[in-house]
PyMOL Python script that loads the backbone (N, CA, C, O; Angstrom):
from pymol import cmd

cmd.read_pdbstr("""\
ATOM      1  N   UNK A   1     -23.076 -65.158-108.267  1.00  0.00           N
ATOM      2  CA  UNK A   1     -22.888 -65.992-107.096  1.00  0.00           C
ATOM      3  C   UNK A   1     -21.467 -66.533-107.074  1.00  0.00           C
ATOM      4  O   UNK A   1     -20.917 -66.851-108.129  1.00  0.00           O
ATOM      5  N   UNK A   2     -20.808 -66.655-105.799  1.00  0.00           N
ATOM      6  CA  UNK A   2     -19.857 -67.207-105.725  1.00  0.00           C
ATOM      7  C   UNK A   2     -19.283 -69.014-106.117  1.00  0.00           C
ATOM      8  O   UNK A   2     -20.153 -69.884-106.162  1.00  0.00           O
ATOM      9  N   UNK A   3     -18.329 -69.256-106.279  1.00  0.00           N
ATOM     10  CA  UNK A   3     -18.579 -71.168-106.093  1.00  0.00           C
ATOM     11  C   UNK A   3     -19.183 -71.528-104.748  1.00  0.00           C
ATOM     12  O   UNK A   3     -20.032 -72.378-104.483  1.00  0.00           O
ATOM     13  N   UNK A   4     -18.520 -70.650-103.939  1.00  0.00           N
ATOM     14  CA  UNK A   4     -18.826 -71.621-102.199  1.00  0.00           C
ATOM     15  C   UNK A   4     -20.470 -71.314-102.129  1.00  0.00           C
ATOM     16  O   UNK A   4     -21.078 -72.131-101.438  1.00  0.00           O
ATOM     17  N   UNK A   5     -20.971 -70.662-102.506  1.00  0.00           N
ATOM     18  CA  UNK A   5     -22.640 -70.182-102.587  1.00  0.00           C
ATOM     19  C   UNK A   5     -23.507 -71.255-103.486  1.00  0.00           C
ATOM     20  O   UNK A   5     -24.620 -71.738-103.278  1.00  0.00           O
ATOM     21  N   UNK A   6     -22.561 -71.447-104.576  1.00  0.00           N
ATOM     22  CA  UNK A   6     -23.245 -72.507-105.446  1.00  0.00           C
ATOM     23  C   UNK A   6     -22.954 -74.092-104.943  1.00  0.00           C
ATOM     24  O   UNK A   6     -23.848 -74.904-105.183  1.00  0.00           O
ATOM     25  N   UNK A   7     -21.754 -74.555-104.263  1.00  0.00           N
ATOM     26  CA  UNK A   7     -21.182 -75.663-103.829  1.00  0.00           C
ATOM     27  C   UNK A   7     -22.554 -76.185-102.817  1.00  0.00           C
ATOM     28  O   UNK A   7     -23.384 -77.084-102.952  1.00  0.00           O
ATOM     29  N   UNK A   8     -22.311 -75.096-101.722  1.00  0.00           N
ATOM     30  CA  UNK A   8     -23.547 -74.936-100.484  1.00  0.00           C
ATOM     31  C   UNK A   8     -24.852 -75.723-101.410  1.00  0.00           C
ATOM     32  O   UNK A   8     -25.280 -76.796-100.985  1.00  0.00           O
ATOM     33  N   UNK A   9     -25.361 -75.195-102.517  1.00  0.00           N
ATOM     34  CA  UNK A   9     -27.024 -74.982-102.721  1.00  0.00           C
ATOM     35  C   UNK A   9     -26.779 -76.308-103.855  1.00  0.00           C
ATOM     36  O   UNK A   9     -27.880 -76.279-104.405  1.00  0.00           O
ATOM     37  N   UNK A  10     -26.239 -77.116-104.340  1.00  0.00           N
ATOM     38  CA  UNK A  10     -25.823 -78.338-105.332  1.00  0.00           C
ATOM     39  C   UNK A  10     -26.052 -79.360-104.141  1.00  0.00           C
ATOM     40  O   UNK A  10     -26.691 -80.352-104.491  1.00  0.00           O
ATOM     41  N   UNK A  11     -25.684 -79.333-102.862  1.00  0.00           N
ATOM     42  CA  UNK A  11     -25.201 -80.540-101.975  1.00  0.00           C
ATOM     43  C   UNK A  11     -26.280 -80.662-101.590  1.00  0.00           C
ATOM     44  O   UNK A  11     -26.880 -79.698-101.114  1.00  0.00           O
ATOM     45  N   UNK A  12     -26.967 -82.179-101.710  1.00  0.00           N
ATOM     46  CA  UNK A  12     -28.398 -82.182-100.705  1.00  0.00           C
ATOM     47  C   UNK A  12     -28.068 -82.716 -99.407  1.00  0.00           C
ATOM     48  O   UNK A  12     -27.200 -83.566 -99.210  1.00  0.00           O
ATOM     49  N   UNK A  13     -28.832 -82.154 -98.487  1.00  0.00           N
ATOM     50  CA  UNK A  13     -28.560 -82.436 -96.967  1.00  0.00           C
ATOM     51  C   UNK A  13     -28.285 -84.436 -96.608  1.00  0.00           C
ATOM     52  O   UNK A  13     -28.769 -85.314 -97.322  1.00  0.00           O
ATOM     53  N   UNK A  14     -27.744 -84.594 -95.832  1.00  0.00           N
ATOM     54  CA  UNK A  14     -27.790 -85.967 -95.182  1.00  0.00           C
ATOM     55  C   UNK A  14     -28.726 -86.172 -93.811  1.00  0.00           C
ATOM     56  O   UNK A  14     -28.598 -85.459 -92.816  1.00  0.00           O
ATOM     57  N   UNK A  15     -29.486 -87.036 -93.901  1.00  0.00           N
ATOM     58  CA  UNK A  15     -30.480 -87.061 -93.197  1.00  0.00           C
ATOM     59  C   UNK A  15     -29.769 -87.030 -91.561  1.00  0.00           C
ATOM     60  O   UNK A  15     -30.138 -86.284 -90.654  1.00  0.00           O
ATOM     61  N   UNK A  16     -28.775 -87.953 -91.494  1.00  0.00           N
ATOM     62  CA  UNK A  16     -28.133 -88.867 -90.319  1.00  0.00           C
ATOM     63  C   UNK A  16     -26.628 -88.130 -90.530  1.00  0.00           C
ATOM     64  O   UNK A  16     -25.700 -88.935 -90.456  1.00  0.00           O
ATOM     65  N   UNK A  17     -26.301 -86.959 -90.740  1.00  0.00           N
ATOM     66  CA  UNK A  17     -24.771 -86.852 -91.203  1.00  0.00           C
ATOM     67  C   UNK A  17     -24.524 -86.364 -89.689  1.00  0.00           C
ATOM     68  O   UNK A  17     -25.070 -85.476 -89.036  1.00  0.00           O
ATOM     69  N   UNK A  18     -23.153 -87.581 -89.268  1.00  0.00           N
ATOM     70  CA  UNK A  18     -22.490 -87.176 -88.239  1.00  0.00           C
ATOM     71  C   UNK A  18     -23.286 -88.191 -87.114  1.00  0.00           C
ATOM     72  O   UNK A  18     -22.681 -88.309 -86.048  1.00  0.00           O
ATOM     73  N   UNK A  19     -24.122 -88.672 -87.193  1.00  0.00           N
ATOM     74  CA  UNK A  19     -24.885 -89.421 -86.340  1.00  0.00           C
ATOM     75  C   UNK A  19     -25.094 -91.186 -86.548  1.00  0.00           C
ATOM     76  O   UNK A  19     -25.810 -91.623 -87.449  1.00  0.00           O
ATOM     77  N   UNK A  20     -24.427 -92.005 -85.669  1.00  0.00           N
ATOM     78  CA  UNK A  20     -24.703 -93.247 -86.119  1.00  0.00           C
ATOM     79  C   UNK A  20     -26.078 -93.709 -85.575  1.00  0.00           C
ATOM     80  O   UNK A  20     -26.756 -93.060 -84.778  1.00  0.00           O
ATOM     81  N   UNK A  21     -26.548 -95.438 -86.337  1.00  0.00           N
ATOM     82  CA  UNK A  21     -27.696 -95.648 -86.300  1.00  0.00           C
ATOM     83  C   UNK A  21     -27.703 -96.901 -84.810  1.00  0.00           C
ATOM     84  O   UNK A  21     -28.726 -97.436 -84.383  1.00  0.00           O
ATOM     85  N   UNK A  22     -26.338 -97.113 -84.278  1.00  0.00           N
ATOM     86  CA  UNK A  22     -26.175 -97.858 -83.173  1.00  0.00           C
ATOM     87  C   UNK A  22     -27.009 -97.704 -82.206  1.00  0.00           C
ATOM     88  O   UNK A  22     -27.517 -98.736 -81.768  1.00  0.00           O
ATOM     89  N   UNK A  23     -27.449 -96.227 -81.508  1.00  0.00           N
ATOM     90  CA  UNK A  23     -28.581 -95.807 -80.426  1.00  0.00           C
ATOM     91  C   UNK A  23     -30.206 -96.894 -80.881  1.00  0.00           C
ATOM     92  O   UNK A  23     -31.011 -97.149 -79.984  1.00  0.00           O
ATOM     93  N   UNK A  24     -30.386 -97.284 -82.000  1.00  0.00           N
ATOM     94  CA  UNK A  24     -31.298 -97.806 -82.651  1.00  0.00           C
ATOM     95  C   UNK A  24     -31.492 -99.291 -82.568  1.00  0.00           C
ATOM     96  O   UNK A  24     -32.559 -99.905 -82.549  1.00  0.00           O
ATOM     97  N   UNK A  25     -30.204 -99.782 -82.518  1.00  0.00           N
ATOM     98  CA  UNK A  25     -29.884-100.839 -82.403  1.00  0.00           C
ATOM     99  C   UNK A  25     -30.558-101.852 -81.504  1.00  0.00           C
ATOM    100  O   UNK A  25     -30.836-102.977 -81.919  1.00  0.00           O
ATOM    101  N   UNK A  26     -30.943-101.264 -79.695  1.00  0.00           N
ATOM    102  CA  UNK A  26     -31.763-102.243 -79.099  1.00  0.00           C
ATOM    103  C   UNK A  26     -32.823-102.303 -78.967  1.00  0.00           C
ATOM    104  O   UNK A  26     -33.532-103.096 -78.347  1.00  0.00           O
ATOM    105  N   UNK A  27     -33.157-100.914 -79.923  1.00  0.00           N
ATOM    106  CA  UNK A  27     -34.642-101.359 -79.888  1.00  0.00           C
ATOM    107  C   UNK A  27     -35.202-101.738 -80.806  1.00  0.00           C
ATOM    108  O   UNK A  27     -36.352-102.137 -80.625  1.00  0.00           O
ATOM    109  N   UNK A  28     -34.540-101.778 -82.383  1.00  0.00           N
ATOM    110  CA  UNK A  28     -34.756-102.814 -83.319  1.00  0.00           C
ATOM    111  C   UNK A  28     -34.982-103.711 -82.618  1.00  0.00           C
ATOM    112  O   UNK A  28     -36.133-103.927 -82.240  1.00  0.00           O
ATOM    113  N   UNK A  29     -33.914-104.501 -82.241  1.00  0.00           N
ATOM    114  CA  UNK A  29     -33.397-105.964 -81.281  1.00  0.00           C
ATOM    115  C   UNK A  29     -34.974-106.032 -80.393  1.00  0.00           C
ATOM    116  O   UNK A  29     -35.594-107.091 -80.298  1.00  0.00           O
ATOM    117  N   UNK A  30     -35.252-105.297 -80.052  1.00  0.00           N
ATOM    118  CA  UNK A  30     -36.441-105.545 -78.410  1.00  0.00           C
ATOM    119  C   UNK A  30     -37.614-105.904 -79.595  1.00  0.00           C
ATOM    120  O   UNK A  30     -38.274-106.938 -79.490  1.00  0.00           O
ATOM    121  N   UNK A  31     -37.798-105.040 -80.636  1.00  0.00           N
ATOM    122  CA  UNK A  31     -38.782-105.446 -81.361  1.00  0.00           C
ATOM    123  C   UNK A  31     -38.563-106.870 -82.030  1.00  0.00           C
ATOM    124  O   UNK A  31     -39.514-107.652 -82.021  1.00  0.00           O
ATOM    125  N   UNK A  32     -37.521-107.197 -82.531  1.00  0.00           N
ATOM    126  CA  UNK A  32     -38.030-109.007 -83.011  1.00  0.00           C
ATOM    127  C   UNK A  32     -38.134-109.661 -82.593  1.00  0.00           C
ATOM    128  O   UNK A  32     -38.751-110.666 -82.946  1.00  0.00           O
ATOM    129  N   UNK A  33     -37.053-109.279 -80.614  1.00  0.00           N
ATOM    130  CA  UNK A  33     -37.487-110.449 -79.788  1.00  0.00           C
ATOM    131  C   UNK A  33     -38.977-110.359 -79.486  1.00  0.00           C
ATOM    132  O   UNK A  33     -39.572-111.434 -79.545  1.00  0.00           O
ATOM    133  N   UNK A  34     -39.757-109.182 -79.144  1.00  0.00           N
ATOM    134  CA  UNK A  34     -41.067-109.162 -78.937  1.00  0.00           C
ATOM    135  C   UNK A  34     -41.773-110.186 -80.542  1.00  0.00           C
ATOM    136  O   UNK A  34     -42.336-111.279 -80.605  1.00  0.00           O
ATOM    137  N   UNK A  35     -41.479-109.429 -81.346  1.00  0.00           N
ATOM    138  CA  UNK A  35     -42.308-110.363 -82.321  1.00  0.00           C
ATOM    139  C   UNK A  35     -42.104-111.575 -82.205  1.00  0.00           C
ATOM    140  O   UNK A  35     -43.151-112.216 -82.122  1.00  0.00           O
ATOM    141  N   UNK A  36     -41.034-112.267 -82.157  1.00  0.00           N
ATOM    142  CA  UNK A  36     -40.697-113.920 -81.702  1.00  0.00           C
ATOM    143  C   UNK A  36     -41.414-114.290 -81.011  1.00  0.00           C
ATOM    144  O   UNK A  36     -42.382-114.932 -81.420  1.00  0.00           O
ATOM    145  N   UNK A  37     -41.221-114.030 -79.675  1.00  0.00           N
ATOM    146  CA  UNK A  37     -41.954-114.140 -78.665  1.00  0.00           C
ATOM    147  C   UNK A  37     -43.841-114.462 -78.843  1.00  0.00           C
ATOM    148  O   UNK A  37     -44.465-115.505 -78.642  1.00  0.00           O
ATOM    149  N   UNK A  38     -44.297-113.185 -79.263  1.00  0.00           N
ATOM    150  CA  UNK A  38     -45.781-113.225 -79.414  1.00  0.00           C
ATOM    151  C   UNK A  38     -46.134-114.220 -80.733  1.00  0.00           C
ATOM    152  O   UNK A  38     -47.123-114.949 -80.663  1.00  0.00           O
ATOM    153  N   UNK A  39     -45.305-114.218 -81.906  1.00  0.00           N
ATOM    154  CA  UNK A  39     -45.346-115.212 -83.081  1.00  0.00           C
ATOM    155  C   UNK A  39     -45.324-116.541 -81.944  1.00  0.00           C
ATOM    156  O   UNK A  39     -46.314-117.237 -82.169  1.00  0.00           O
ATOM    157  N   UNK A  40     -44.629-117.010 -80.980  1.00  0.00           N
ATOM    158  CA  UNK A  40     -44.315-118.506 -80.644  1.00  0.00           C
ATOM    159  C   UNK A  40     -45.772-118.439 -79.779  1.00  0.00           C
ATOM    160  O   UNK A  40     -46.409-119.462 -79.526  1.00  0.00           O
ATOM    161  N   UNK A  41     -46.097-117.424 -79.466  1.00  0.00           N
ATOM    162  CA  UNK A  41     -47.125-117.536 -78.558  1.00  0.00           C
ATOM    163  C   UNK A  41     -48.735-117.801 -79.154  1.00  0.00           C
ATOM    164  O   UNK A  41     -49.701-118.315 -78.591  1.00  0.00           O
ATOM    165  N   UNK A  42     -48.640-117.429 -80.040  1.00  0.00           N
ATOM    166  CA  UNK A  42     -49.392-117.662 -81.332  1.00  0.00           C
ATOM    167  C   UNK A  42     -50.052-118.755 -81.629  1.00  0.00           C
ATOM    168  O   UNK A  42     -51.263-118.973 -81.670  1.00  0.00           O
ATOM    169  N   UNK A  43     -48.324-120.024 -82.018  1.00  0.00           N
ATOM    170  CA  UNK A  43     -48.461-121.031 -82.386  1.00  0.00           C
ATOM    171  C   UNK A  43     -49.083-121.846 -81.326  1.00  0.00           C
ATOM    172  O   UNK A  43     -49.940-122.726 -81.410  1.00  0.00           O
ATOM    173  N   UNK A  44     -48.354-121.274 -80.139  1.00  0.00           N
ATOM    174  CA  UNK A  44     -48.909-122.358 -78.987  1.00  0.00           C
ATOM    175  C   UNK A  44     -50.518-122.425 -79.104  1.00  0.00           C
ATOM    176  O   UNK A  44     -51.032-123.539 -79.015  1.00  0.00           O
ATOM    177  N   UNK A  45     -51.386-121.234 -79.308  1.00  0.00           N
ATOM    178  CA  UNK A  45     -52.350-121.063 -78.751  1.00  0.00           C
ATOM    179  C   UNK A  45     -53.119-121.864 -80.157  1.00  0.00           C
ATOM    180  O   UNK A  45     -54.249-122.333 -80.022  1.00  0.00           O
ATOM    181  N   UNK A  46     -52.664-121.922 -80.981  1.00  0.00           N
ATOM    182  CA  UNK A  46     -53.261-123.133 -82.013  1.00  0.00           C
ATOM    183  C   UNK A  46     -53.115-123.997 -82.009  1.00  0.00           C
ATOM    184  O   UNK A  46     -53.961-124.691 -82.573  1.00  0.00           O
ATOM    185  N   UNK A  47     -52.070-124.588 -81.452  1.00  0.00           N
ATOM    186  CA  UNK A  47     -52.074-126.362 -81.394  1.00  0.00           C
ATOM    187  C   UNK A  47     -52.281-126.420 -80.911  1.00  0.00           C
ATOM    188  O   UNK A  47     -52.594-127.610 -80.886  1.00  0.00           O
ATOM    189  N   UNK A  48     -52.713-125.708 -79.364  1.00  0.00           N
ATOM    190  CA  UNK A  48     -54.034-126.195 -77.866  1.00  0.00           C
ATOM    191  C   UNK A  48     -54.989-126.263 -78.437  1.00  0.00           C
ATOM    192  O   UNK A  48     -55.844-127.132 -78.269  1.00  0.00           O
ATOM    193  N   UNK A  49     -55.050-124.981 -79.556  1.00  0.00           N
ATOM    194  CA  UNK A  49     -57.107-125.025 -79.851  1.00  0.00           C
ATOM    195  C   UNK A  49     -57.163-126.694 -80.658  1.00  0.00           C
ATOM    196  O   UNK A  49     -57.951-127.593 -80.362  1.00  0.00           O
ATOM    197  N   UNK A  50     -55.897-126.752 -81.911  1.00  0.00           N
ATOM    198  CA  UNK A  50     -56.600-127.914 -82.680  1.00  0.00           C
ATOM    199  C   UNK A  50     -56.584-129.078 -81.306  1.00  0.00           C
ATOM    200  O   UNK A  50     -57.706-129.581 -81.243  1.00  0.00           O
ATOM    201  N   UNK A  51     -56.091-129.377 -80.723  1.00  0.00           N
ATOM    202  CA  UNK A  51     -55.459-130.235 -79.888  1.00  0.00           C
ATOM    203  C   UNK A  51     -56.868-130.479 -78.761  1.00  0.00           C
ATOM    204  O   UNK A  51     -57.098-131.602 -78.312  1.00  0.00           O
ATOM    205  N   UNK A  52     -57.434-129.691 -78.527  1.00  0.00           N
ATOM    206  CA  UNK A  52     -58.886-129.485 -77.539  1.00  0.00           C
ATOM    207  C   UNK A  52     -59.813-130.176 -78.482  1.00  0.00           C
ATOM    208  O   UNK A  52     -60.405-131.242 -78.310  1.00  0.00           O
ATOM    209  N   UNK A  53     -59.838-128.991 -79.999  1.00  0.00           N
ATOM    210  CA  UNK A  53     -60.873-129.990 -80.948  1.00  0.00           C
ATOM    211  C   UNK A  53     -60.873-131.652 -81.343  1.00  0.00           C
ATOM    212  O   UNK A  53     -61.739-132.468 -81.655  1.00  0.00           O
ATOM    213  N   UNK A  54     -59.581-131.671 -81.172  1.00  0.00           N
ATOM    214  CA  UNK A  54     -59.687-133.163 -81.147  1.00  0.00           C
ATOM    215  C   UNK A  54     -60.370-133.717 -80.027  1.00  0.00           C
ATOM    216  O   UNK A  54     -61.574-133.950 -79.914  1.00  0.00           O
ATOM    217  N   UNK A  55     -59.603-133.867 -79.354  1.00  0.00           N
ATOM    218  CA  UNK A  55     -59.822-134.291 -77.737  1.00  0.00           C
ATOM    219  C   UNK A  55     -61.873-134.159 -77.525  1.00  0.00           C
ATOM    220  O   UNK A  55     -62.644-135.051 -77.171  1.00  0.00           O
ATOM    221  N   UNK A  56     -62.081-133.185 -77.784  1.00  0.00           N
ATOM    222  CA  UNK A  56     -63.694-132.976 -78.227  1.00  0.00           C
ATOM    223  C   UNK A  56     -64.193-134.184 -78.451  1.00  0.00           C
ATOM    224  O   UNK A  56     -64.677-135.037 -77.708  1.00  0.00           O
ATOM    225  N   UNK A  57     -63.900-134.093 -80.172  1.00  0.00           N
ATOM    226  CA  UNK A  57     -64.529-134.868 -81.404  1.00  0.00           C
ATOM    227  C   UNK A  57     -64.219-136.431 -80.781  1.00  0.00           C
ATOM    228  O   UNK A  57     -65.034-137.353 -80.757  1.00  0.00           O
ATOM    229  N   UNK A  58     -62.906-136.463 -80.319  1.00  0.00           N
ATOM    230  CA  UNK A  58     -63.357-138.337 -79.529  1.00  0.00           C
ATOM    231  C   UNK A  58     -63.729-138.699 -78.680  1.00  0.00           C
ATOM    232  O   UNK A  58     -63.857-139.911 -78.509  1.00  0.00           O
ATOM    233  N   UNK A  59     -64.188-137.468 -77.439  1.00  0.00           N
ATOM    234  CA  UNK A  59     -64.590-137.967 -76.293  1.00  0.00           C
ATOM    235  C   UNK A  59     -66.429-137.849 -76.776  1.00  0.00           C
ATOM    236  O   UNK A  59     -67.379-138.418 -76.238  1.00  0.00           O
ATOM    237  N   UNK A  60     -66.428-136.932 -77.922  1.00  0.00           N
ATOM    238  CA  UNK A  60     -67.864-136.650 -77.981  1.00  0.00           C
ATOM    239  C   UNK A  60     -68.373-138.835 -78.909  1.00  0.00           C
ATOM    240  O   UNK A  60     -69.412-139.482 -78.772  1.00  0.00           O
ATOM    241  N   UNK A  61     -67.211-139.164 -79.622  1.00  0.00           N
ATOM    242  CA  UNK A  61     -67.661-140.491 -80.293  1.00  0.00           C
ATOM    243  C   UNK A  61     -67.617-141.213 -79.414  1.00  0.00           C
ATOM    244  O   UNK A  61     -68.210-142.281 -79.563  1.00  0.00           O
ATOM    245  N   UNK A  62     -67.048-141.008 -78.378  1.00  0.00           N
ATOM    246  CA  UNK A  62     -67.152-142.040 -77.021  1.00  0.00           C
ATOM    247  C   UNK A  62     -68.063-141.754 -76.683  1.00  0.00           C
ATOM    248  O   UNK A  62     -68.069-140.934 -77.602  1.00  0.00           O
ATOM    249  N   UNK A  63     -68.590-141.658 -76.411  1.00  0.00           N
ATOM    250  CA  UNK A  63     -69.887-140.425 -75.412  1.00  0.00           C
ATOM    251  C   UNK A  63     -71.164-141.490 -76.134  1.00  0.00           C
ATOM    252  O   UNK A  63     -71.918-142.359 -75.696  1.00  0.00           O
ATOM    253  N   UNK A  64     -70.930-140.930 -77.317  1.00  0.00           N
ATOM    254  CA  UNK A  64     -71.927-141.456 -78.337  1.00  0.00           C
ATOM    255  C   UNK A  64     -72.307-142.970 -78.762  1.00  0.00           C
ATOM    256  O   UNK A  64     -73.399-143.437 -79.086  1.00  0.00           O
ATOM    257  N   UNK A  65     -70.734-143.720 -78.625  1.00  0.00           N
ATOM    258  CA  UNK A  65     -70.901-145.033 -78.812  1.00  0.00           C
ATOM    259  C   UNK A  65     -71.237-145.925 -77.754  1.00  0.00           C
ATOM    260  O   UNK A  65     -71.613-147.097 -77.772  1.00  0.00           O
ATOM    261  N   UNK A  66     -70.920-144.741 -76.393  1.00  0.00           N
ATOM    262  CA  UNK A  66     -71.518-145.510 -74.960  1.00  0.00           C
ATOM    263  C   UNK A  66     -72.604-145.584 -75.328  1.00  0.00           C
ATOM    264  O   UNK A  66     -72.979-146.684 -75.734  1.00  0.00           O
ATOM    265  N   UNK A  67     -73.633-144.339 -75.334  1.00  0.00           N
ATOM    266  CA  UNK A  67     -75.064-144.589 -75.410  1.00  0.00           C
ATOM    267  C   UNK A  67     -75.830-145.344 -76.037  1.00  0.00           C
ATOM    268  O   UNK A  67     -76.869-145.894 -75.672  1.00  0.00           O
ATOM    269  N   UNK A  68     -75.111-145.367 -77.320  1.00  0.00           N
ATOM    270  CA  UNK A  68     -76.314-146.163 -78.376  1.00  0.00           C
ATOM    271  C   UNK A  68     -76.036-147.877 -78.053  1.00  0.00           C
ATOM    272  O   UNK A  68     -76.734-148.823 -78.417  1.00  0.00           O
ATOM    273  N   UNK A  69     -74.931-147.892 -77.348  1.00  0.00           N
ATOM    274  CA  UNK A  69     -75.252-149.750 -76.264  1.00  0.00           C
ATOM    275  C   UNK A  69     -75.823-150.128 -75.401  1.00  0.00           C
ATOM    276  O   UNK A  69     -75.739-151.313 -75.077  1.00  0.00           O
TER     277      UNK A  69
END
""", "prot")
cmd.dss("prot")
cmd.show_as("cartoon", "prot")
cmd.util.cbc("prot")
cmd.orient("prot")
């Protein structure tokens, strides 16, 4: 075998050679704003729920302390 035959078959390929990863870039970006987004949306929807359970639990002791007077 020649060197340039052996040079060729030693070199392992590059996955991305010649190609940058910039094209990638906004849609990384679109994905964390989406995750942000649905993460904040998240939170909201738990501090309504604890926020209801409360609101519950004292209108239900009101409720309760009306009656038994």
């Amino acid at each position: 075998m020649s060197r340039r035959a052996l040079r060729r078959q030693t070199q392992a390929p590059t996955p991305f050679a010649g190609r940058s990863l910039t094209p990638y870039a906004g849609a990384v970006a679109a994905v964390v704003v989406v995750g942000v987004v649905l993460t904040a949306l998240l939170a909201a929807v738990a501090i309504t729920a604890v926020s209801v359970a409360i609101a519950a639990v004292v209108l239900r002791s009101l409720l309760n302390g009306a009656n038994r007077r």
